[in-house]
N, C-alpha and C positions, 0 to 999 in steps of 0.2 A: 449564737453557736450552742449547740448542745454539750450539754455539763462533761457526756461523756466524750468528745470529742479531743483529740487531741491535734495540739500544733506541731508541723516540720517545725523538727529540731535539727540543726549544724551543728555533728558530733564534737567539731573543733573549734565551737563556740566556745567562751566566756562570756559569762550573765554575773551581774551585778545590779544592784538599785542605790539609791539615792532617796531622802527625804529630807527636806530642809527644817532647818530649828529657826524660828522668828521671835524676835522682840517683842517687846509692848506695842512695841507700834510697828509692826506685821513688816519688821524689814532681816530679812534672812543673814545669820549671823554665822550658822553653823551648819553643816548636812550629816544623816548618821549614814553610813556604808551599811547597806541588808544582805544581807547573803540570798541571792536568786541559784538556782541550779537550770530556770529554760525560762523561755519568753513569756509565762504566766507571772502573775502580776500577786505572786503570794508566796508568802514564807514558807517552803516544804521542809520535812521532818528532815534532820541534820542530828549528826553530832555537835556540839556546841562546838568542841576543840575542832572537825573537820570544818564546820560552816565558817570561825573563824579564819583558820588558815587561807578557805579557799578567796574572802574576801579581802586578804593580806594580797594575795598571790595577784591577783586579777586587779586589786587597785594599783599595786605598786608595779607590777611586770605586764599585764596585759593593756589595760583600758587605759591608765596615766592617770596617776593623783592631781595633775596639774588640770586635766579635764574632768577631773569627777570634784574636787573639792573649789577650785574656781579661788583661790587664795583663801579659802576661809577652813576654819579645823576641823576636824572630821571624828565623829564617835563612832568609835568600832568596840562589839561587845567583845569581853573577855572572859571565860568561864576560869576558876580555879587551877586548871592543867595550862591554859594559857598565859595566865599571870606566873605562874613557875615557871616559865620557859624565858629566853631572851626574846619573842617574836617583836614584843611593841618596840623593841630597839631598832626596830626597820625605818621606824618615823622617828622623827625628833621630837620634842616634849610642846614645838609650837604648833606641830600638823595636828593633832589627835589629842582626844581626851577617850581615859581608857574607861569603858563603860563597865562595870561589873556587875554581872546576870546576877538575877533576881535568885539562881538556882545552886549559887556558889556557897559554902560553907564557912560561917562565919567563926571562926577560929583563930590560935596564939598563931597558926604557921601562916595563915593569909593574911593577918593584919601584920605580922611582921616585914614579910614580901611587900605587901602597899605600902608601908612606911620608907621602904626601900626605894619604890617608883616614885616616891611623892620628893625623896632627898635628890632624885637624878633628872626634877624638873617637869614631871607627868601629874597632867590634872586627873583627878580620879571623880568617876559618878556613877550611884548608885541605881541602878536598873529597876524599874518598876517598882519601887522600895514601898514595902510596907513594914512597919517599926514592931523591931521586937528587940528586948534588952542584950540579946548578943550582938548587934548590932551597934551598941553605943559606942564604941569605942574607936567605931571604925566612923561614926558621924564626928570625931574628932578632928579626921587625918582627911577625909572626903571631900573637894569643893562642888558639888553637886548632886542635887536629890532629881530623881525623874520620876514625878506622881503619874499614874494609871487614872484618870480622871472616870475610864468605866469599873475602874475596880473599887475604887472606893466610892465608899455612899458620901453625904453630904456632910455631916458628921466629923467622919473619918479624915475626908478631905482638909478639912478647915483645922483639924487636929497635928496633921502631919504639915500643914504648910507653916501651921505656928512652932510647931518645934523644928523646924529647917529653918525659920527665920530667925528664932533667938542664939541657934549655932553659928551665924554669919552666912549659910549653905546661898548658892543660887540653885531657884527652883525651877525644872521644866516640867511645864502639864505635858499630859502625854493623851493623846487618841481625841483629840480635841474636834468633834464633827460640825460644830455649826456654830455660827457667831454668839449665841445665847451663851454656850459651854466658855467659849474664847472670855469675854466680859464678864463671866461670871469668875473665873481663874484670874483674869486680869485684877479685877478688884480685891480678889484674897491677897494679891501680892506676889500672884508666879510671875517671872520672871522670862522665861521664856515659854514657847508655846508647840508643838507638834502634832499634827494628826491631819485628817482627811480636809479639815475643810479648809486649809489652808493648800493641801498637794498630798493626794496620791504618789507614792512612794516611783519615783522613774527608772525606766529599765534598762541599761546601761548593757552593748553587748559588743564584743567586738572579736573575730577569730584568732586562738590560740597558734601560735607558731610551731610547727613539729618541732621536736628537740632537736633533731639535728638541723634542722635550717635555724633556730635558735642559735646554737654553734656556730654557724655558720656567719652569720649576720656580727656572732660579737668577735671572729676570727678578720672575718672584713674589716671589720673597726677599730681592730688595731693594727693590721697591714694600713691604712690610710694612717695613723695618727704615728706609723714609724715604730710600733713597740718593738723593746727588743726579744731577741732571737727567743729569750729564758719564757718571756712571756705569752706570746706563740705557743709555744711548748705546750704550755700550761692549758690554752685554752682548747688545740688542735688534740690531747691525750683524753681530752673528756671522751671524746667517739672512736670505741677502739675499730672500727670499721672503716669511719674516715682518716681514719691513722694511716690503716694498710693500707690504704688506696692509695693516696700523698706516698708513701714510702714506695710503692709500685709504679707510680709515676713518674716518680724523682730519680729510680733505677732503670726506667726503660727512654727518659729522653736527656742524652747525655747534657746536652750544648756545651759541646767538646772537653767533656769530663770522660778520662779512661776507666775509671772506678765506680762503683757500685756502693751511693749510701748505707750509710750502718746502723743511722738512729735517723733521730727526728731533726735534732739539729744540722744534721750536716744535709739531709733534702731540703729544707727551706736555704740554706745555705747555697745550692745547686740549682735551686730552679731562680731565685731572686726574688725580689719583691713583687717586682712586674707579671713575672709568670703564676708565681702563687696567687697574687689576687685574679688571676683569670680564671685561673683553676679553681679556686673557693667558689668563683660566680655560678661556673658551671655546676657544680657538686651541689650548688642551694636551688638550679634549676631541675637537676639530677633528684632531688632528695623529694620534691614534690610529684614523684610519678605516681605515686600510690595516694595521692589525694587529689590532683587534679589531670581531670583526664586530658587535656590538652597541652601537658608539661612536655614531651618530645616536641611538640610543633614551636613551642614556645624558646628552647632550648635552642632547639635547631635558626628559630628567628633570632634569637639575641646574639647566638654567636657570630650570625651575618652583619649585624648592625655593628657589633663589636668592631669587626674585620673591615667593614666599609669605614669607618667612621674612623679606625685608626690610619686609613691607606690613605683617607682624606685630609687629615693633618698630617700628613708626612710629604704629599703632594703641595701644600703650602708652606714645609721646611720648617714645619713646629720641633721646638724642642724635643728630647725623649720623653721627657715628663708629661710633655703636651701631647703628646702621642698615646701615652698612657689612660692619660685622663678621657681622652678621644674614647680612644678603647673601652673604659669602663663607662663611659654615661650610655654609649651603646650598648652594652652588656646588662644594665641596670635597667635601661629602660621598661621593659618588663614583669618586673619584681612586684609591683601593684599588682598586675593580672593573675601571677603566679601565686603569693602569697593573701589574696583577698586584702591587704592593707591598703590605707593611702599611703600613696608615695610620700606626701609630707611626713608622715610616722616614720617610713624608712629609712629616708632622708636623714631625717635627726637622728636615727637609730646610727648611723654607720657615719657620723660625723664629718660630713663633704667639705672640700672648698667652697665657700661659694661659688664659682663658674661653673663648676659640675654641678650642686644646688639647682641653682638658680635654669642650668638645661634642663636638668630631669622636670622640674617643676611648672616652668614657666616658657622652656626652649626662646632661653634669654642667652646673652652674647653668642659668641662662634662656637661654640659647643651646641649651643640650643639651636643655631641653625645648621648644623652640622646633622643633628640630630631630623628637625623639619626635614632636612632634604632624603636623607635616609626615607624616611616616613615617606614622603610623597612618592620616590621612584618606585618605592613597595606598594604603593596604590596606582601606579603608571596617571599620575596628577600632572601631564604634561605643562601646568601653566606654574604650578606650585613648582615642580622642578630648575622651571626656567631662573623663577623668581629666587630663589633661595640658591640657586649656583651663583649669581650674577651677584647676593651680597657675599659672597664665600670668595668673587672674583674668581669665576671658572666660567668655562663655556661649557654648554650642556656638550658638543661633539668628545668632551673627555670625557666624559662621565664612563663610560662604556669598556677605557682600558682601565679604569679606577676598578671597575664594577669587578671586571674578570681576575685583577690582582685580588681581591678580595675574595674571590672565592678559592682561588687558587690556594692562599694561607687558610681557608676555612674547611678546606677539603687536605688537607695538612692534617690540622688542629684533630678533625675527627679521627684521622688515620694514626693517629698520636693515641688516641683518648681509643681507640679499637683495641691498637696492639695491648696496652695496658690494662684491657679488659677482658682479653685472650689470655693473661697470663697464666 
């Protein structure tokens, strides 16, 4: 590909990298987090303080530290602005060693600050270090030096691993290209090892959530977990937009209230658990019109699948709860397509029963055939249908008044969701 070429980028990408830290004996111990800004496979010009945030942001909320670090600790640089900040308090002191840039100012105010991260349990290491006497004090309080194996000559090298040895330091070579470099650092006595010829730094990418489906997603997740009413509150007042809407909705559909909400609590109050988490679904498939062009068709299918799938446990005399749950694994089912994630990400995100789990994912027990059969009659899979009514214990000849009840509430549901958008 030519130099000047450039890659499609996904504006609502998250880019990150990965490179592993290995032993003496080339078994992977540690990985450092890189800051990527697009699918090119190199460090672009940053703010320290911004490249760090953004690799906070995107390990811990976007990509999952549980997929990028694999249980093992992860060294993320820290420039002086970030060491003064709370950020590294986002990981505990066994996830991360805090790495501090080669570009930080060695001083009474930042060795006081490390001594501070080192008493609250944070391993501290020094970035590309090359020795100069303000720095001594801080090879005191430090558990780790990272030599630059191209920056230093042969010399220099053998100079800085013997005074990181006699301080008790562990040593990582760093840019290590080929087996000669690796065996030649091994033998001085580094300790760990990093650079190309062991792994090219990996590129880690996965799409960002708009903020308000963000919202959205952590307001689901505690409509399922039962939070209360205060904490709702809390999280529904972040979007003052999805405020009004909720407060317009909760005032234009009584279910036989004579009174007109006045805050926030008294509409979730008014619509119930059940209706608010319907309404959320829809508002998260609402919220993605401006990024994906097939969100009305999407919207418009989920709310069918919703409606069938609750008319079909109610036809088998499931409880209300089971009725609900009907309801939302049809409503949910789409939430992959919509928001570019795997469903298992979202899944975990919004904290399911298992039965709903296990439908959305696998269209495992009566949910997840509940779900198949939806699916098939949308494909007219006449053999699929037969098969998946007959374990649900229906005859395909119902299907048909199940079908029209179902649309009947779904031609409701939208004349509900019109009036309130005429207001």
């Amino acid at each position: 590909m030519p130099a000047h070429s450039v890659l499609p980028t996904n504006p609502h990408a998250a880019f990150l990298a990965r490179q592993p830290i290995l032993n003496a004996r080339e078994q992977v111990v540690a990985y450092e987090l890189l800051y990527r800004n697009g699918p090119r496979n190199h460090a672009p010009d940053a703010l320290a303080r911004e490249a760090t945030a953004s690799v906070m942001l995107h390990a811990l909320g976007i990509i999952g530290l549980s997929t990028l670090a694999a249980g093992r600790p992860v060294y993320i640089n820290f420039d002086d602005a970030n060491l003064f900040e709370d950020t590294p308090e986002l990981l505990t002191p066994e996830q991360v060693v805090l790495e501090i840039l080669e570009t930080a100012t060695p001083n009474a105010n930042l060795l006081a600050r490390c001594r501070e991260w080192k008493a609250l349990g944070y391993r501290l290491a020094l970035d590309d270090f090359v020795y100069q006497p303000a720095w001594d004090p801080f090879l005191d309080i430090v558990d780790i030096v990272k030599l630059d194996v191209r920056a230093l000559n042969e010399a220099a090298l053998k100079a800085h691993v013997h005074q990181a040895k006699a301080r008790g330091l562990w040593i990582i070579a760093e840019k290590v290209e080929n087996r000669a470099e690796f065996e030649y650092c091994r033998g001085l006595g580094c300790d760990a090892f990093q650079g190309y010829f062991f792994a090219r730094p990996e590129i880690f990418t996965e799409t960002k959530l708009p903020a308000a489906a963000a919202t959205l997603l952590d307001a689901l997740r505690r409509v399922r977990e039962d939070a209360d009413t205060q904490e709702l509150e809390r999280v529904l007042s972040r979007d003052t937009a999805l405020l009004y809407r909720l407060l317009r909705y909760a005032g234009s559909v009584t279910f036989g209230a004579t009174t007109t909400p006045q805050n926030l609590s008294a509409a979730i109050t008014r619509l119930g658990r059940r209706n608010l988490q319907r309404w959320l679904t829809l508002e998260l498939y609402a919220s993605a019109r401006d990024t994906h062009a097939a969100a009305e068709s999407l919207l418009e299918l989920a709310n069918h699948r919703a409606e069938l799938m609750g008319v079909l446990a109610e036809s088998r005399h499931y409880s209300r709860e089971h009725v609900d749950e009907a309801s939302a694994v049809g409503c949910l089912s789409l939430l992959d397509t919509l928001l570019h994630h795997s469903m298992a990400q979202l899944v975990e995100s919004l904290t399911l029963p298992d039965e709903m789990s296990g439908a959305l994912l696998a269209q495992e027990g009566t949910l997840g055939q509940m779900l198949a059969l939806t699916q098939a009659l949308e494909q007219a899979d006449h053999p699929a249908v037969a098969e998946f009514s007959l374990q649900l214990g229906l005859h395909p000849s119902d299907l048909p008044k199940l079908q029209a009840k179902a649309l009947r509430n779904q031609i409701q549901m939208a004349e509900d969701l019109s009036r309130v958008a005429s207001q």
